[in-house]
BALOBA-1460 file (C-alpha; in Angstrom, 3 decimals):
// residues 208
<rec num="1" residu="x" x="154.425" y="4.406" z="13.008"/>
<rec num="2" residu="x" x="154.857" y="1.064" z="11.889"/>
<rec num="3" residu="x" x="151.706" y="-0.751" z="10.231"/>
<rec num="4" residu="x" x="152.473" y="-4.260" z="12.121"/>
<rec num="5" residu="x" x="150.538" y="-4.468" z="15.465"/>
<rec num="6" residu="x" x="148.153" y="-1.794" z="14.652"/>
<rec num="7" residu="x" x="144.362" y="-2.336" z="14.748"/>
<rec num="8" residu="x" x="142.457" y="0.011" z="11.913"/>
<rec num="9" residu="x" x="142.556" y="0.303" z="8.479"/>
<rec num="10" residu="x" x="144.976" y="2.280" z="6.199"/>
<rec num="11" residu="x" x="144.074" y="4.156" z="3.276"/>
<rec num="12" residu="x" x="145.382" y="6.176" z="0.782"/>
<rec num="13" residu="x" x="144.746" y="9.683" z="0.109"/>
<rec num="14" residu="x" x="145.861" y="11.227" z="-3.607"/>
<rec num="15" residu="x" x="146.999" y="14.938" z="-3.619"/>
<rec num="16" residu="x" x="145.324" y="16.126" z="-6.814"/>
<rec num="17" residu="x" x="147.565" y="19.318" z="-7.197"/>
<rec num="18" residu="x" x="150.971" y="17.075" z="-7.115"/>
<rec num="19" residu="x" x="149.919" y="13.753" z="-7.048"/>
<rec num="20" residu="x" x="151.671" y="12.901" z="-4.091"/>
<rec num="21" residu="x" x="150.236" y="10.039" z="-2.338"/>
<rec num="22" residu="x" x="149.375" y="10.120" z="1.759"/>
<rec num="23" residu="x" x="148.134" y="7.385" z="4.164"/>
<rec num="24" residu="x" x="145.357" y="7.590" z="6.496"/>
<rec num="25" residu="x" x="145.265" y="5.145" z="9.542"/>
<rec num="26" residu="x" x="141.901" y="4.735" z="10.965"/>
<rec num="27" residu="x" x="142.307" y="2.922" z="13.809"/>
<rec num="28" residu="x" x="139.245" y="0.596" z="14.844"/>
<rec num="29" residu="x" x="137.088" y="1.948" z="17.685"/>
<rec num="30" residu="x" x="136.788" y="-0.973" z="20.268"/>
<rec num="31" residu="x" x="133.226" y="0.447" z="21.268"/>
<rec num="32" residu="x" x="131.798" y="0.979" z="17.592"/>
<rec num="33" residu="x" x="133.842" y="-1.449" z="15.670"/>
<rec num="34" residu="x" x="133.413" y="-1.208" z="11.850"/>
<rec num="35" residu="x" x="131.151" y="-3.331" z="10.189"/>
<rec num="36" residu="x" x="130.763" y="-4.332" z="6.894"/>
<rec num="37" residu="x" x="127.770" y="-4.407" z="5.217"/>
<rec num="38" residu="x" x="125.357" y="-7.112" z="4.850"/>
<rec num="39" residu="x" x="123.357" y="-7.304" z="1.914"/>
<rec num="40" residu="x" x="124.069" y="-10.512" z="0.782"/>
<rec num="41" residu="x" x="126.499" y="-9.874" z="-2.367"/>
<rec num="42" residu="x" x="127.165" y="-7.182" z="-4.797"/>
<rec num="43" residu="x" x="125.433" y="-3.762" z="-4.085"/>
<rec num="44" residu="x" x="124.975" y="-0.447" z="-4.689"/>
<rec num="45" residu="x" x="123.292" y="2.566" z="-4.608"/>
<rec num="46" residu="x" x="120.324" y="4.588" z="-5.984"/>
<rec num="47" residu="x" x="118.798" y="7.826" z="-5.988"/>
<rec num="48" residu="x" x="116.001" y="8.268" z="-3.433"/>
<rec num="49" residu="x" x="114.451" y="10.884" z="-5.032"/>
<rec num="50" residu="x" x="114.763" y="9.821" z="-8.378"/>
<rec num="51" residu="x" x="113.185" y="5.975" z="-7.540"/>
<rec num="52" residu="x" x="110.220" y="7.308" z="-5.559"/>
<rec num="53" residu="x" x="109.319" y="9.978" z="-8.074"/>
<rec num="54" residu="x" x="109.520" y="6.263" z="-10.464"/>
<rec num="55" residu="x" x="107.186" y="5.214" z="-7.847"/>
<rec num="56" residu="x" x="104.323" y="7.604" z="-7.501"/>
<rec num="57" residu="x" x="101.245" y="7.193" z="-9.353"/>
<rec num="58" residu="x" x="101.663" y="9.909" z="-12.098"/>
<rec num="59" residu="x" x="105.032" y="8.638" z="-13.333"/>
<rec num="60" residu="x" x="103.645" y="7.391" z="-16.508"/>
<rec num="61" residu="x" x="105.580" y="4.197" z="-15.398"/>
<rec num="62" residu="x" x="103.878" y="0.621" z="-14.829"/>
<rec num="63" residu="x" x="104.888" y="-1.962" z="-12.752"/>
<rec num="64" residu="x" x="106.708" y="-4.320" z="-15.535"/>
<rec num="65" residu="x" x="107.896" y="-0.732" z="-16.467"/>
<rec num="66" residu="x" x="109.819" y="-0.707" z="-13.264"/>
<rec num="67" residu="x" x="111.277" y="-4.298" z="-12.971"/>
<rec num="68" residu="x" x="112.975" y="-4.008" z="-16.854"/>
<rec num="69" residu="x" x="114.472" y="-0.876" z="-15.520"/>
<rec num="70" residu="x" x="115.659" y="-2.512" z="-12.329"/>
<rec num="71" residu="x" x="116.875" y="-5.856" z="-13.835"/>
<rec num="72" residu="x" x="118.899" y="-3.635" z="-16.348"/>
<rec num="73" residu="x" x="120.104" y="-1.711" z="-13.835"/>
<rec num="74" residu="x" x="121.702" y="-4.710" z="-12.202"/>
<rec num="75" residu="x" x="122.964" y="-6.558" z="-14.828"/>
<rec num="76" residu="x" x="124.892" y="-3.261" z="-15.478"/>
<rec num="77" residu="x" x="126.374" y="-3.931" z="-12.904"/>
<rec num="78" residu="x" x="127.082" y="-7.407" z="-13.676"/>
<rec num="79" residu="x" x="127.522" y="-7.996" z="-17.240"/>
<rec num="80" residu="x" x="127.336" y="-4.656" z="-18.168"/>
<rec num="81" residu="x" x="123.495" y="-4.378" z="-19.043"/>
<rec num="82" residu="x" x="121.153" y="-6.262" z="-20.313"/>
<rec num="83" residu="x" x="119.504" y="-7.181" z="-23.804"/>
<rec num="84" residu="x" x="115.122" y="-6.743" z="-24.133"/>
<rec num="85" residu="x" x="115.371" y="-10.575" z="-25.238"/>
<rec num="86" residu="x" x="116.973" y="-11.375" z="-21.923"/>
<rec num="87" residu="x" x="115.647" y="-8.937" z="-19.881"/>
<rec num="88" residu="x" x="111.561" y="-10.779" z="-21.342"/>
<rec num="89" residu="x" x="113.387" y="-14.118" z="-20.430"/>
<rec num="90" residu="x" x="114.122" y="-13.095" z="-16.834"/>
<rec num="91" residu="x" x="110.937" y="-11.234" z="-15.708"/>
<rec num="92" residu="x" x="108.584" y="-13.392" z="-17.665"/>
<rec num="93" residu="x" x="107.171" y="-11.240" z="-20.223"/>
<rec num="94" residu="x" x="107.214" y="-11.055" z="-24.055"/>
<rec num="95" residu="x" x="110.537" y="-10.129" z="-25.779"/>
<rec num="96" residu="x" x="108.072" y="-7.430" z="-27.732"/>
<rec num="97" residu="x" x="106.665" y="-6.171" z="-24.710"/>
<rec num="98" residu="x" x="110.331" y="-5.565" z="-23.380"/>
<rec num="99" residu="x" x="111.584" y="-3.964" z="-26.329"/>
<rec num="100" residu="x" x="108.693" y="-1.558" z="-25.899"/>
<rec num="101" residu="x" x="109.587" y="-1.027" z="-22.656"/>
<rec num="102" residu="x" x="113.446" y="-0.711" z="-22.833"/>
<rec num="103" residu="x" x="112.264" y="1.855" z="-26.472"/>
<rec num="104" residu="x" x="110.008" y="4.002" z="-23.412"/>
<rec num="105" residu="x" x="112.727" y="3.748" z="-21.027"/>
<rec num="106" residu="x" x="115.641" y="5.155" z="-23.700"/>
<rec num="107" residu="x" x="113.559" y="7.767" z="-24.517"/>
<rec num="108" residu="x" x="113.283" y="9.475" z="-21.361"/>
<rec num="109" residu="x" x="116.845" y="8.612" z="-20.431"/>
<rec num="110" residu="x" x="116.119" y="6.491" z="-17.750"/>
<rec num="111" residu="x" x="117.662" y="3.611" z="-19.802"/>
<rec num="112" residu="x" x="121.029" y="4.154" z="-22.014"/>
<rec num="113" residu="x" x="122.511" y="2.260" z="-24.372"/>
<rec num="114" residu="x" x="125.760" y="0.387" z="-23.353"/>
<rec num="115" residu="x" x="126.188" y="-1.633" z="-27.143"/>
<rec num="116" residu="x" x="124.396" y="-2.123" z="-30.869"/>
<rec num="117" residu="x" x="125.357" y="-4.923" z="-32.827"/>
<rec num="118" residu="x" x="123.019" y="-5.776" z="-35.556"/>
<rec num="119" residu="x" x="119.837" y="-4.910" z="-34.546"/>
<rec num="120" residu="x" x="120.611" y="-6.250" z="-31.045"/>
<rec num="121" residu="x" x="120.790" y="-3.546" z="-27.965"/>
<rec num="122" residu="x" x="121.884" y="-3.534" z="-24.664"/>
<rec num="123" residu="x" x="120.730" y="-1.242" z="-21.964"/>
<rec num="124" residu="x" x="121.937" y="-0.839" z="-19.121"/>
<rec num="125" residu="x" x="120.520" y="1.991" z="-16.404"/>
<rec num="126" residu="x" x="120.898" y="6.050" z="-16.242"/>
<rec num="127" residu="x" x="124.224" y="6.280" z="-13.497"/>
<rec num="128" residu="x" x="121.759" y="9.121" z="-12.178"/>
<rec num="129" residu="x" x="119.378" y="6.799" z="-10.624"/>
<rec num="130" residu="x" x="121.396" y="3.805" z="-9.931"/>
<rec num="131" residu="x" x="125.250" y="2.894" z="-9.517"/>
<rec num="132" residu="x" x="127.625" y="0.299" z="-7.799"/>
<rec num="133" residu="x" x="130.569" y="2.951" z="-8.442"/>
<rec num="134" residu="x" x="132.458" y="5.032" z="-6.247"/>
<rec num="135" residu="x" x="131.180" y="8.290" z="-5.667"/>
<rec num="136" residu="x" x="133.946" y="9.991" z="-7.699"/>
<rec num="137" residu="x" x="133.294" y="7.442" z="-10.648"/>
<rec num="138" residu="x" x="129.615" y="7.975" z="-10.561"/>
<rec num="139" residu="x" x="130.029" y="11.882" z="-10.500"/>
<rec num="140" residu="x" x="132.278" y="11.986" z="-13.656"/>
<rec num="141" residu="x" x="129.994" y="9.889" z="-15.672"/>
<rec num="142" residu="x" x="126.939" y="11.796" z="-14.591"/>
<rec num="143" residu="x" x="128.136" y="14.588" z="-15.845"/>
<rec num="144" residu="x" x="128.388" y="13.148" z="-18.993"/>
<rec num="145" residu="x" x="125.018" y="12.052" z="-19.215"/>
<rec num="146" residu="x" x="121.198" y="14.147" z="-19.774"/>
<rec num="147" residu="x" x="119.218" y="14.069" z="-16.985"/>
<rec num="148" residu="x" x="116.238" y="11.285" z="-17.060"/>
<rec num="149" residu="x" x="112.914" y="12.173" z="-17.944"/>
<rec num="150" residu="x" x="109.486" y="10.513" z="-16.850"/>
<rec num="151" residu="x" x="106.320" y="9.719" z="-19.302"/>
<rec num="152" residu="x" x="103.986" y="11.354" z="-17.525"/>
<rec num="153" residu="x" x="105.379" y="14.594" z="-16.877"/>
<rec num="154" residu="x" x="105.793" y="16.880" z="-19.388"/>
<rec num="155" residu="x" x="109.746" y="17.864" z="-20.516"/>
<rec num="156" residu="x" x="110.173" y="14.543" z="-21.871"/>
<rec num="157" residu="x" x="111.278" y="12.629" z="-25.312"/>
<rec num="158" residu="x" x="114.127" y="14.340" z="-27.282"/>
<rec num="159" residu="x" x="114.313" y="16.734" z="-30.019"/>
<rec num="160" residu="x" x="114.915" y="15.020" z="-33.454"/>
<rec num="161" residu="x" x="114.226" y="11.717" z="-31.962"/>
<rec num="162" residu="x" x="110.176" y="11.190" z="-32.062"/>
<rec num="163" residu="x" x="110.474" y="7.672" z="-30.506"/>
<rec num="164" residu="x" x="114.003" y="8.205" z="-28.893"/>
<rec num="165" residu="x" x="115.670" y="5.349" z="-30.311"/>
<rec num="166" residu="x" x="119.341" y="5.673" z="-30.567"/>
<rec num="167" residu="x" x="120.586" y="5.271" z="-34.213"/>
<rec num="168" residu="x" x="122.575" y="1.944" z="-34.261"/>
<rec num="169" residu="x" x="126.017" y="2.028" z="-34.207"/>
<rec num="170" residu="x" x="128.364" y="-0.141" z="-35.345"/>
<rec num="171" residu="x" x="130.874" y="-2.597" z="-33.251"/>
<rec num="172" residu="x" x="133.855" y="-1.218" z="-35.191"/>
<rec num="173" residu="x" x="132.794" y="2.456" z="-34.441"/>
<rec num="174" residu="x" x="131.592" y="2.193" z="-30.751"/>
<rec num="175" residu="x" x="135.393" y="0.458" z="-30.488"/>
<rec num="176" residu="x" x="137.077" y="3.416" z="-31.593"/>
<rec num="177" residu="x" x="135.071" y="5.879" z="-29.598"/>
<rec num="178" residu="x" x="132.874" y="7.223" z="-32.170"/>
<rec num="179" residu="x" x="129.644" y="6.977" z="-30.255"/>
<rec num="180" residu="x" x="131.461" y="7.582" z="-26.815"/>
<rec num="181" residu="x" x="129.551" y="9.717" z="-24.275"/>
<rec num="182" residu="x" x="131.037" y="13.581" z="-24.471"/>
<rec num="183" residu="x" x="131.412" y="15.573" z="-21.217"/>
<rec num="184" residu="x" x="129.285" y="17.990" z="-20.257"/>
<rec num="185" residu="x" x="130.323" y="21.933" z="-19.911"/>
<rec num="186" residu="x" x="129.599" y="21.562" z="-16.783"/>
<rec num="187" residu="x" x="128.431" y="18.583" z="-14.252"/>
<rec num="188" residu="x" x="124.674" y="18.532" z="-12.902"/>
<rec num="189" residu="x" x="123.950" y="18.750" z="-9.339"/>
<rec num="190" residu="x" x="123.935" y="15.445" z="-7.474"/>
<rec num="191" residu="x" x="120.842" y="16.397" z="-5.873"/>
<rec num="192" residu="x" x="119.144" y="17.938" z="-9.045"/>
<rec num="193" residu="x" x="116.136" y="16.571" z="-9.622"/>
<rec num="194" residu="x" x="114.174" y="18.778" z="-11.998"/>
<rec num="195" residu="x" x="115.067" y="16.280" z="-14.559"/>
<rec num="196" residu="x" x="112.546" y="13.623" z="-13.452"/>
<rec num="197" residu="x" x="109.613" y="15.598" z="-15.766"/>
<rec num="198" residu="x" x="109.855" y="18.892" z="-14.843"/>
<rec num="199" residu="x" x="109.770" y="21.904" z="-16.847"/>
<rec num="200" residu="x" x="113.508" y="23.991" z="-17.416"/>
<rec num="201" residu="x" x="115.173" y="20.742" z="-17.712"/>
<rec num="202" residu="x" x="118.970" y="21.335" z="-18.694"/>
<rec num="203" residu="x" x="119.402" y="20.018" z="-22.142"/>
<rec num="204" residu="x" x="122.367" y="17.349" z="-23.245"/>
<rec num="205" residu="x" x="123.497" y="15.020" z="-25.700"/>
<rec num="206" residu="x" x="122.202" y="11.658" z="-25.721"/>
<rec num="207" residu="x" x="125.105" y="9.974" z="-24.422"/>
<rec num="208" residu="x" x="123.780" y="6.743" z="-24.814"/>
């Protein structure tokens, strides 16, 4: 059927066993015609489970807690994370306050590292809790990536690393791949959420 004069969408549909490549016409219902969404910009999505478990009272987690971990969560998605001396600029709090707070946040996972130059770092938020990907993207790199953690539930800061600060690494070695996240054996559960502070908690690499 020819595309012109058709009212739909086409997409395109990759065989993953040969690779060949198929279209699929959707064609518009005139009852339910599709809308797109309108949210004013850029969005994404999170983890419902995850951010209300943030939420409840015996997270650990504060209020400016929160906000640092949602402002670097965006600007992931922007400028692919965000620095404590920006992130103290933006919310209106002290840069050593944020650092404290980003340091908390890394510890448990909820944060991970996206650069180190210097002594400058750049978090950006745990693809298990938030993402502007497509679901295929945002299942491969979850897999890749330990489960977050929460400060007031026990199961929590990492083995070897009593304040969980990643060791800095530098520009030349993060460009070769040196301090690239590894797969995991085998990819978590979407809907796994034993990682927010519960006990049993599948163990990984740090990642960030």
């Amino acid at each position: 059927m020819p595309k012109q004069g058709r009212n739909g969408r086409s997409r395109e549909l990759v065989n993953t066993a040969t690779g060949e490549v198929h279209e699929l016409w959707e064609p518009e219902d005139e009852d339910n015609p599709r809308r797109t969404y309108n949210l004013g910009g850029r969005h994404g999505q999170i983890s419902f489970p995850r951010v209300k478990a943030m939420l409840k009272a015996d997270s650990g987690l504060t209020g400016d807690d929160i906000r640092v971990f949602f402002y670097c969560g965006i600007m992931t998605y922007e400028e692919g994370g965000a620095t404590a001396k920006d992130t103290a600029e933006f919310l209106g709090l002290t840069p050593q306050a944020t650092r404290r707070i980003a340091k908390k946040l890394s510890q448990h996972k909820m944060l991970l590292v996206a650069e180190v130059i210097g002594r400058t770092i750049r978090y950006r938020a745990s693809p298990h809790i938030l993402s502007s990907l497509t679901g295929r993207e945002q299942s491969e790199e979850a897999a890749a990536y330990h489960l977050p953690t929460l400060p007031g539930r026990p199961g929590a800061a990492s083995k070897g690393q009593p304040d969980g600060t990643p060791k800095p690494v530098s520009r030349a070695r993060r460009s070769s791949g040196a301090d690239e996240p590894a797969a995991a054996s085998e990819a978590e559960h979407l809907d796994d959420v034993r990682g927010l502070g519960r006990s049993g908690t599948p163990r990984r690499a740090h990642g960030g």
